[in-house]
C-alpha positions as CSV (number, residue, x, y, z in Angstrom):
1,X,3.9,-20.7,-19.1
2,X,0.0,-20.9,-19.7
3,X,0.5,-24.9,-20.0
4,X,2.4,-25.0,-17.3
5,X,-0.2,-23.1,-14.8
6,X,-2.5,-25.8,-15.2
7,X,-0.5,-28.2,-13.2
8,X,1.6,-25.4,-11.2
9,X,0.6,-25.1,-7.4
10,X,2.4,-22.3,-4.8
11,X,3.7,-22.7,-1.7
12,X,4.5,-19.9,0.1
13,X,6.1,-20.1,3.7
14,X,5.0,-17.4,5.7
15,X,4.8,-18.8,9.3
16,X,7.7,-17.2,10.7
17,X,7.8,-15.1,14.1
18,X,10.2,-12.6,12.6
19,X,12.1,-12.4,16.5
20,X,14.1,-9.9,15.0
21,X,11.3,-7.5,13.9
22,X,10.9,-6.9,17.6
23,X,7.3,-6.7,17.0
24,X,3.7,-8.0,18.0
25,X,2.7,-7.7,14.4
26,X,3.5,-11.0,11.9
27,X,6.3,-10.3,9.9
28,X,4.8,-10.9,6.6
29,X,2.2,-7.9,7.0
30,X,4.6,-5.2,7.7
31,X,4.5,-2.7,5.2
32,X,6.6,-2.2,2.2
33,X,6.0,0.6,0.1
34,X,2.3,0.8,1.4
35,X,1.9,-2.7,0.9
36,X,2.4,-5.7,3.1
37,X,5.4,-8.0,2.3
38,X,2.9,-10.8,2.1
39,X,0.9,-8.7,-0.6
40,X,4.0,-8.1,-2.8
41,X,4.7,-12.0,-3.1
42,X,0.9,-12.6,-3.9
43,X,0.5,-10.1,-6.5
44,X,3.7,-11.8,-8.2
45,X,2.8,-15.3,-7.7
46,X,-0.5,-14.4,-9.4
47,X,1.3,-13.5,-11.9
48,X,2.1,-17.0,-13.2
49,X,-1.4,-18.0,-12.5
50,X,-1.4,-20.7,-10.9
51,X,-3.5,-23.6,-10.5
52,X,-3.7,-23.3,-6.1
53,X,-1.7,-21.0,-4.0
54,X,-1.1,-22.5,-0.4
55,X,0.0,-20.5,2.5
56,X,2.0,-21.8,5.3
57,X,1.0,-19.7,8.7
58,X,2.3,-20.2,12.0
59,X,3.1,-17.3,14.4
60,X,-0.2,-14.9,14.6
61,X,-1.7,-17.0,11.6
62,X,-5.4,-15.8,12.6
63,X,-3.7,-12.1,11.7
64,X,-2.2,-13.1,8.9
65,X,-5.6,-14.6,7.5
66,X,-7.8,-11.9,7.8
67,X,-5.2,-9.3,6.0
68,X,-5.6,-11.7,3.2
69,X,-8.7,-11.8,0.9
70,X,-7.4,-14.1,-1.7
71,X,-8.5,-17.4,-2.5
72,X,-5.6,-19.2,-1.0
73,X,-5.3,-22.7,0.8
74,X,-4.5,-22.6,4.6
75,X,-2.2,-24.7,6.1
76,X,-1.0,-24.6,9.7
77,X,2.3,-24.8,11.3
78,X,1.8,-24.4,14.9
79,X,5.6,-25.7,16.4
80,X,8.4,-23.7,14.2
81,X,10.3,-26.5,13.3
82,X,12.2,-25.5,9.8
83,X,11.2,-24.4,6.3
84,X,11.3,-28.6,5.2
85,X,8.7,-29.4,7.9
86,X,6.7,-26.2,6.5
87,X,6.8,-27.4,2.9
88,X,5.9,-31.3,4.0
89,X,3.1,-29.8,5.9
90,X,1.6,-28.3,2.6
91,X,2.4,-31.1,0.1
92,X,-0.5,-33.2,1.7
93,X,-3.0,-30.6,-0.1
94,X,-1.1,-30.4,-3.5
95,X,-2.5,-32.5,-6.3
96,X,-0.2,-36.1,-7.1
97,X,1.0,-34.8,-10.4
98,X,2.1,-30.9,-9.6
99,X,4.5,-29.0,-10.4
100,X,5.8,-27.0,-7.2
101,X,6.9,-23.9,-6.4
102,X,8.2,-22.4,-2.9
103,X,8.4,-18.7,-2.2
104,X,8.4,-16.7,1.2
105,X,6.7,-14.1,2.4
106,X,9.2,-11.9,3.4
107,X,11.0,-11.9,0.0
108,X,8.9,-9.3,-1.3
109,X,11.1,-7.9,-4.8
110,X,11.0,-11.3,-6.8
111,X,10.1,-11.2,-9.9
112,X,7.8,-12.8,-12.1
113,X,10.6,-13.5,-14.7
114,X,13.1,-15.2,-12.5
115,X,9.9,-17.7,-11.0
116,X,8.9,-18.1,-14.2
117,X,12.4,-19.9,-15.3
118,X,12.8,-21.5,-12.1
119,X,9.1,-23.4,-13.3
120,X,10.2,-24.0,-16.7
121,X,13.7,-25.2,-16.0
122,X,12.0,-27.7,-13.5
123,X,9.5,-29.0,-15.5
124,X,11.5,-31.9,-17.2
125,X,12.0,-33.0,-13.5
126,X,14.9,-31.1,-12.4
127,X,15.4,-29.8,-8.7
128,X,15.9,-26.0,-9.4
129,X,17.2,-23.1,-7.4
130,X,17.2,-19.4,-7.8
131,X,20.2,-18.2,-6.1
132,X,22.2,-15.0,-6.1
133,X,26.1,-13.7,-6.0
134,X,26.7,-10.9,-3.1
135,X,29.7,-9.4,-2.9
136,X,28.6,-9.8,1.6
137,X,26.7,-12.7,1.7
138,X,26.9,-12.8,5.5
139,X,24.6,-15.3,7.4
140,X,22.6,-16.5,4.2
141,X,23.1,-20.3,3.5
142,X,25.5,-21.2,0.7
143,X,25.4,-22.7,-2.4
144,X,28.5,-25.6,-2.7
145,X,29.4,-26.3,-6.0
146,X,31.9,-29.1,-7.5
147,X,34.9,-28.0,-9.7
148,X,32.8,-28.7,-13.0
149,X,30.1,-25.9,-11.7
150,X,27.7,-28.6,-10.4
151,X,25.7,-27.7,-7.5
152,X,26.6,-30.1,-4.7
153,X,24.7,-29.3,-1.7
154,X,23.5,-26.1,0.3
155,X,24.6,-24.9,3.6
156,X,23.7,-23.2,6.5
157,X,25.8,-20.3,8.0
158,X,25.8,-21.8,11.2
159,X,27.0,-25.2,9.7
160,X,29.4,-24.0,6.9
161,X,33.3,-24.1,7.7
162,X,35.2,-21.0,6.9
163,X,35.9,-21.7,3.5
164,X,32.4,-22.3,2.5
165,X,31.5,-19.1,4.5
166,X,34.2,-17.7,1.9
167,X,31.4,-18.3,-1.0
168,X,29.6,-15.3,-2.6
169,X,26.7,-17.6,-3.7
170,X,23.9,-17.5,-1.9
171,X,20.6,-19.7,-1.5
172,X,17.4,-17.8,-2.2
173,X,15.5,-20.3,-0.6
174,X,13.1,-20.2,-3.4
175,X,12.8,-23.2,-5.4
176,X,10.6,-25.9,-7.8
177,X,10.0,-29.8,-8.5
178,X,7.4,-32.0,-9.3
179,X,5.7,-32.9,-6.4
180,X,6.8,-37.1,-6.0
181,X,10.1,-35.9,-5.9
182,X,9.7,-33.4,-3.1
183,X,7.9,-35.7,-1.6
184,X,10.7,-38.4,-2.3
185,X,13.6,-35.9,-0.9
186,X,11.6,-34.5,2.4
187,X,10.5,-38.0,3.5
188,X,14.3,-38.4,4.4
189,X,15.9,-35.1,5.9
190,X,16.5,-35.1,9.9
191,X,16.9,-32.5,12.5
192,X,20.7,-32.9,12.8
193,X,22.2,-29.1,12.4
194,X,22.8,-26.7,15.3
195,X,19.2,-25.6,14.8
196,X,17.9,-29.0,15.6
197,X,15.2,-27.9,12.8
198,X,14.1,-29.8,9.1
199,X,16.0,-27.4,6.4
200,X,14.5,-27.9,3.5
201,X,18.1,-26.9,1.7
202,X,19.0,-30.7,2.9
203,X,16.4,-31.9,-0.5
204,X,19.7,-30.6,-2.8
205,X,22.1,-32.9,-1.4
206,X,19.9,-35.6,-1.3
207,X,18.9,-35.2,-4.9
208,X,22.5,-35.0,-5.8
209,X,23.1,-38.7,-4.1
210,X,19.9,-40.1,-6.3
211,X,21.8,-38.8,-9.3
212,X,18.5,-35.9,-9.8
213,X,19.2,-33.0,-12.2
214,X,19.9,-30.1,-9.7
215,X,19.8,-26.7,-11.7
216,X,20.6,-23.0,-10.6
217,X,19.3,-20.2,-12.1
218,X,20.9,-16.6,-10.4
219,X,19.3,-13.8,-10.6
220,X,20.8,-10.7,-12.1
221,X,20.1,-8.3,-9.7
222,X,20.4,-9.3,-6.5
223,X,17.8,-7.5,-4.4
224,X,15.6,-9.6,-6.3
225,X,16.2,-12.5,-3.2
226,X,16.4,-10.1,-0.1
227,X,14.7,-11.1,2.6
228,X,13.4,-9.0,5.5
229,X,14.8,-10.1,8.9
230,X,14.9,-6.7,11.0
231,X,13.4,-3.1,10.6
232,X,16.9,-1.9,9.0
233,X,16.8,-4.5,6.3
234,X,13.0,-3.4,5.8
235,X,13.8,0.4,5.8
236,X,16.6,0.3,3.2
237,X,14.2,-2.0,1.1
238,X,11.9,0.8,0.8
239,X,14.3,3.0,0.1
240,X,15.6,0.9,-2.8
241,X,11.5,0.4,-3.9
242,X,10.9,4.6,-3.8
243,X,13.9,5.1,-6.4
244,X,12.3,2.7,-8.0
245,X,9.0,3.6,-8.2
246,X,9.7,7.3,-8.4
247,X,12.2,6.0,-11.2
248,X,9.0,5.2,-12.8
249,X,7.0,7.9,-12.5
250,X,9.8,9.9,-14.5
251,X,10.2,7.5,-17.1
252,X,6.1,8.0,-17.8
253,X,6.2,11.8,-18.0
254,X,6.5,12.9,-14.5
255,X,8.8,15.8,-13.0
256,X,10.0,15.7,-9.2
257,X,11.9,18.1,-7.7
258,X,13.8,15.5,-5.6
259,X,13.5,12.0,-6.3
260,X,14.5,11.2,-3.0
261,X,11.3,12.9,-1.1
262,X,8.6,11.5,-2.4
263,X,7.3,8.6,-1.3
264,X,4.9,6.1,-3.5
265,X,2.8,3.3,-1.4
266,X,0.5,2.0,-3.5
267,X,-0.3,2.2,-7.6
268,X,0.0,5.3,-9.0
269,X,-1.1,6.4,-12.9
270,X,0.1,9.6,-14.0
271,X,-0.3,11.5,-17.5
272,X,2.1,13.9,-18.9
273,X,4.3,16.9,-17.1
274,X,2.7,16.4,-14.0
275,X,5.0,17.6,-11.4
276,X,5.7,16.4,-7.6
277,X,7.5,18.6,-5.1
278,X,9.2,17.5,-2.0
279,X,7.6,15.5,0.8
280,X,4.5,14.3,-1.5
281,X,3.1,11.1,-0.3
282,X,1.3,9.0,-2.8
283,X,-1.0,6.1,-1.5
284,X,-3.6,3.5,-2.4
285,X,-4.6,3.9,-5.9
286,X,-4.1,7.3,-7.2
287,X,-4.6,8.8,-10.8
288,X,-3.1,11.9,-12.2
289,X,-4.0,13.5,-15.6
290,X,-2.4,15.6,-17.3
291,X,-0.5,18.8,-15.9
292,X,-1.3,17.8,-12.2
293,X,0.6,19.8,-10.0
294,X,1.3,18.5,-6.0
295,X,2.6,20.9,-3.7
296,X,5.0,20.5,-1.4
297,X,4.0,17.8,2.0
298,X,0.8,16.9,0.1
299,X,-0.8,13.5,0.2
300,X,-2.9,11.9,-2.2
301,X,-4.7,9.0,-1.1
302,X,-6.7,6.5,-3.2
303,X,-8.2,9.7,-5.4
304,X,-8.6,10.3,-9.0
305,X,-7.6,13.6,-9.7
306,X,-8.2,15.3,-13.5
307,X,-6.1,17.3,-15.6
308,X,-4.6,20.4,-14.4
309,X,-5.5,20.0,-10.9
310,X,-3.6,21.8,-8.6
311,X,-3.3,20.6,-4.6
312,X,-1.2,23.3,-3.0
313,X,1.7,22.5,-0.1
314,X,0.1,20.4,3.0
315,X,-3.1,19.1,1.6
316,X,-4.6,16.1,2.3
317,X,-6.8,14.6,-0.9
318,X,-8.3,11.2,0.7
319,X,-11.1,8.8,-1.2
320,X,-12.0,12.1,-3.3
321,X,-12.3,12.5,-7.2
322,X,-11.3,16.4,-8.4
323,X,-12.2,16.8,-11.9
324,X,-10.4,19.0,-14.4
325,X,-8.7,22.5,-13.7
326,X,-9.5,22.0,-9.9
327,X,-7.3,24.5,-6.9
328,X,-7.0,22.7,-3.4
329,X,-5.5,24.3,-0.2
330,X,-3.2,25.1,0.8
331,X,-3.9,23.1,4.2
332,X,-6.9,21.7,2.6
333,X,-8.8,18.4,3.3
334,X,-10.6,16.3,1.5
335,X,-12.2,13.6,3.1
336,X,-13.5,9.8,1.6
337,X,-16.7,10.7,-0.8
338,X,-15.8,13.9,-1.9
339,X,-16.3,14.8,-5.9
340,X,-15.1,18.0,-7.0
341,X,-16.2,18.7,-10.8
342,X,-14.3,20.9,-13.1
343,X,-12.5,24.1,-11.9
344,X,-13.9,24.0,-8.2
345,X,-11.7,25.9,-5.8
346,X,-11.1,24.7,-2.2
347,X,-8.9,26.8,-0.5
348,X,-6.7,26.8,3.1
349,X,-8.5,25.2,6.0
350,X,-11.3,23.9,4.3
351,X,-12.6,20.2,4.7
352,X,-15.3,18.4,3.0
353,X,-16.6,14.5,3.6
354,X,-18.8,13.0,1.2
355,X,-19.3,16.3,-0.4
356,X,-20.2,16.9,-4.3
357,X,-19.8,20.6,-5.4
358,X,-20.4,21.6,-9.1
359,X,-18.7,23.1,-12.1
360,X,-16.9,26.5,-10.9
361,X,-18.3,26.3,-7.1
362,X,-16.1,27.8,-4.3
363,X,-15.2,27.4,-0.9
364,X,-11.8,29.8,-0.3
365,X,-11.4,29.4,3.2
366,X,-12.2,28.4,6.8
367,X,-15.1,26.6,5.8
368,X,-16.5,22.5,6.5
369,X,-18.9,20.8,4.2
370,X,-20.0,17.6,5.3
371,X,-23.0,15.3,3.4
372,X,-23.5,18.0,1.0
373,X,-24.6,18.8,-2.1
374,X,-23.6,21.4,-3.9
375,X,-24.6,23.2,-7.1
376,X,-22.8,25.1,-9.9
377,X,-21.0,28.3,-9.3
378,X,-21.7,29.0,-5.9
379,X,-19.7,30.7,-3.5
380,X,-19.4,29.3,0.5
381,X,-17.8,32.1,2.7
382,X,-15.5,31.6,5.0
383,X,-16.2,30.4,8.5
384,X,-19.4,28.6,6.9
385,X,-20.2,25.1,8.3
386,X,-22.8,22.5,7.7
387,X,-24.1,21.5,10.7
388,X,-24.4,17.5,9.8
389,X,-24.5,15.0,12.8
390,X,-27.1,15.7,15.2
391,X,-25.7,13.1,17.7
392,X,-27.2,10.4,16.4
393,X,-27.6,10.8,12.9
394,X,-25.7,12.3,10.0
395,X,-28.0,15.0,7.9
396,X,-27.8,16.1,4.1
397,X,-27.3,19.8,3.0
398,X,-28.8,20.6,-0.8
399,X,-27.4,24.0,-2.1
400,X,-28.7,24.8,-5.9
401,X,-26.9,26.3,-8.3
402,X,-25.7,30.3,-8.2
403,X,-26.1,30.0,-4.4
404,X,-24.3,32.6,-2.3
405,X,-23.6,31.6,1.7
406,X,-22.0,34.6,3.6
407,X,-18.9,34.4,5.9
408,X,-19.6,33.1,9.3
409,X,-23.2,30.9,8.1
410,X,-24.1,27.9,10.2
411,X,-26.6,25.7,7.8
412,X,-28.1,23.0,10.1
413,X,-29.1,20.1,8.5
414,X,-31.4,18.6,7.1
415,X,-31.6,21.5,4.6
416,X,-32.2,22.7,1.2
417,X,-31.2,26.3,-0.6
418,X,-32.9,26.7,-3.7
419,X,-31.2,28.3,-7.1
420,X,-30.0,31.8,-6.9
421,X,-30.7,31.9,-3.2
422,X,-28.7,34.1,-0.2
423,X,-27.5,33.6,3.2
424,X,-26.1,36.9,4.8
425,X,-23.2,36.5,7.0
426,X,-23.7,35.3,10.4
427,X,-27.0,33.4,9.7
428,X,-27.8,30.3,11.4
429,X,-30.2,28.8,9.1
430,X,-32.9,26.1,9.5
431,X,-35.2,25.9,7.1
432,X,-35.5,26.0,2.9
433,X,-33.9,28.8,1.3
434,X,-36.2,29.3,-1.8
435,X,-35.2,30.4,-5.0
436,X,-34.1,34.1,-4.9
437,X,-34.8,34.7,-1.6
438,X,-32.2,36.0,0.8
439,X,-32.3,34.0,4.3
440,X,-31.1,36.7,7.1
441,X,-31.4,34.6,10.7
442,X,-28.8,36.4,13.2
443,X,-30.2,39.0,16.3
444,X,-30.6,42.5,16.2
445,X,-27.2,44.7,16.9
446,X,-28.2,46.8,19.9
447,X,-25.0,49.6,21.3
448,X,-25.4,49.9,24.9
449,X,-23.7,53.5,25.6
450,X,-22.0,54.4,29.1
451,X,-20.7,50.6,28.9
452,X,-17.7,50.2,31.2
453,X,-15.2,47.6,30.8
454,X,-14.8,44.8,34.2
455,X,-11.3,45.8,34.7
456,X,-12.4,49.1,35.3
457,X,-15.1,48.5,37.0
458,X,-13.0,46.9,39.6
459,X,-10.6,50.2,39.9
460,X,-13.8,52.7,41.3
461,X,-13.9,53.3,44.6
């Protein structure tokens, strides 16, 4: 295949308006297992490496360019007028002696494999087509073969008589040729179907007449081909990608109490006997060591977390990297910027943004550390905040190492506590802590005696 890239060039038809999506965002960039469906066919295509990748955009193209950072070729398709005047729109911008490949974007589950012998098969100048058997086909074009097994032509569902609606092979739509003869084959199809629009399955019969090689290749599994027309065909796609993926995660190492409740939507690396319960969501790159334990409704979110972490039921780990032997939550949050090192414990109803706390430090509960730095083995009490945004700005909070901040502290930053320092409960503090000193900053308790509540106040005559 690495010879082949060289002269291979992509075009992927993604201008669609999805009608049946019912929705104001492009088909191609809704999600599929946290990914768009656009995204999936990229990452594959890149797989063969080819020499250009050109995308076809229509409906909502200016959306569908800036959710792609690739470096792809652009080509427009303003008036919907069928997937053959999408593919003679792109071939302008292919080089004279390519080898071509068309995919879609909303075919998000093909494989490498499969495009890989559709390119090879059509290399020697052969018009080849990945297609599929489905025991209910139902509105997908089909493939008409002669009695020897020769594919004949393709056709529509809306132009197909009832026995070639009887056929269990289907067109993928996906398909390759050297460029001079797509150009050859598309220089000659019409408008005249009921859709009054330029198919580019008319190319097969055509090449058929000119006596071309026309090859099939099907595909063993047929979910490979699925396309995404409506949000029921896109929510049992994901259902078929989570067993998949979660399939995965088991083969690796990984126990789950119920394969069916966890959901994975994005890249996920685990190490050994890690264990997911119900409800976990996975997203964005995540890494899991060794022995990593998620608790029940817990999501993980682009975080690296060590071995023999432990994120109790309904956390939230987001953008944060816990080191080794960590405890989080339950009903914890970690925000984007947070590093935890080794065996820090962050208990229920704490949050922390952009927040670095050293080896053994705690923060048990009730507590928010925001832009703050702290040391080794420190303790933060509960109900202890750092006061961060002054408005305007965001402020840093230093804590050194040993430190010890007493329930109910308010530390309003900009602010540094030194080494070994204290902060007694209830202390609003705002200034330097130095080392060994204990910061006390709360009013003097006075009893007022003969105090009489309002509501009986209001009873004396």
């Amino acid at each position: 295949m690495k010879q082949l890239s060289d002269s291979l060039e992509v075009l992927v038809l993604a201008a669609g308006r999805g009608k049946r999506m019912a929705s104001d965002l492009p088909k191609v960039l809704h999600g599929l297992a946290g990914r768009p469906l656009l995204r999936h066919v990229l990452d594959t295509v890149a797989e063969l490496e080819p020499a250009r990748v050109h995308v076809v955009i229509g409906h909502k193209g200016d959306e569908v360019r800036a959710a792609v950072t690739d470096d792809v070729v652009w080509v427009e398709q303003s008036e919907q007028r069928g997937t053959g005047d999408a593919v003679r729109r792109a071939l302008p911008g292919v080089a004279e002696g390519a080898l071509v490949l068309v995919v879609y974007g909303d075919v998000p589950l093909i494989t490498a494999a499969s495009l890989r012998g559709c390119v090879e098969a059509a290399a020697g100048g052969a018009l080849t087509l990945i297609s599929a058997e489905l025991e209910d086909p139902g509105q997908l074009g089909r493939i008409v073969r002669d009695a020897a097994g020769r594919i004949q032509r393709i056709v529509e569902f809306a132009d197909a008589s009832a026995a070639e609606r009887a056929v269990e092979e289907i067109n993928s739509g996906i398909l390759a040729a050297p460029r001079p003869l797509l150009d050859s084959l598309l220089a000659r199809i019409t408008p005249d179907n009921a859709q009054g629009e330029y198919y580019l399955t008319d190319i097969v019969e055509l090449a058929v007449a000119d006596g071309v090689p026309v090859e099939g290749r099907t595909v063993a599994d047929p979910v490979e081909v699925r396309g995404i027309n409506d949000r029921a065909e896109l929510a049992a796609m994901e259902r078929h990608c989570q067993r998949c993926l979660v399939a995965g995660l088991m083969a690796a190492g990984v126990s789950v109490a119920d394969p069916a409740r966890v959901d994975v939507r994005g890249r996920v690396r685990a190490g050994r006997d890690c264990f997911l319960d119900v409800n976990v969501v996975l997203e964005g790159e995540v890494s899991l060591g060794h022995g990593v334990y998620v608790g029940p409704g817990a999501i993980v979110r682009d975080s690296a977390l060590g071995d023999g972490v432990r994120v109790e039921a309904h956390s939230i780990v987001d953008g944060a990297e816990v080191g080794a032997h960590c405890a989080i939550g339950p009903f914890a949050r970690l925000r984007p910027g947070t590093r935890l090192a080794e065996r820090v414990r962050v208990g229920n109803f704490v949050e922390t943004k952009k927040a670095v706390l050293g080896p053994g430090s705690k923060a048990n509960h009730l507590a928010y550390l925001g832009d703050a730095t702290v040391g080794a083995d420190c303790n933060v009490g509960a109900g202890t905040i750092t006061c961060n945004y002054d408005g305007v700005d965001k402020h840093p909070t230093t804590i050194g190492d040993r430190v010890f901040v007493g329930t109910n502290a308010t530390l309003v930053a900009p602010i540094v506590i030194e080494s070994d320092a204290y902060v007694a409960a209830g202390s609003t503090v705002t200034s330097t802590v130095a080392e060994h000193e204990l910061a006390v900053a709360r009013s003097r308790q006075r009893n007022i005696q003969g105090w009489v509540r309002p509501d009986r106040r209001k009873r004396e005559p």
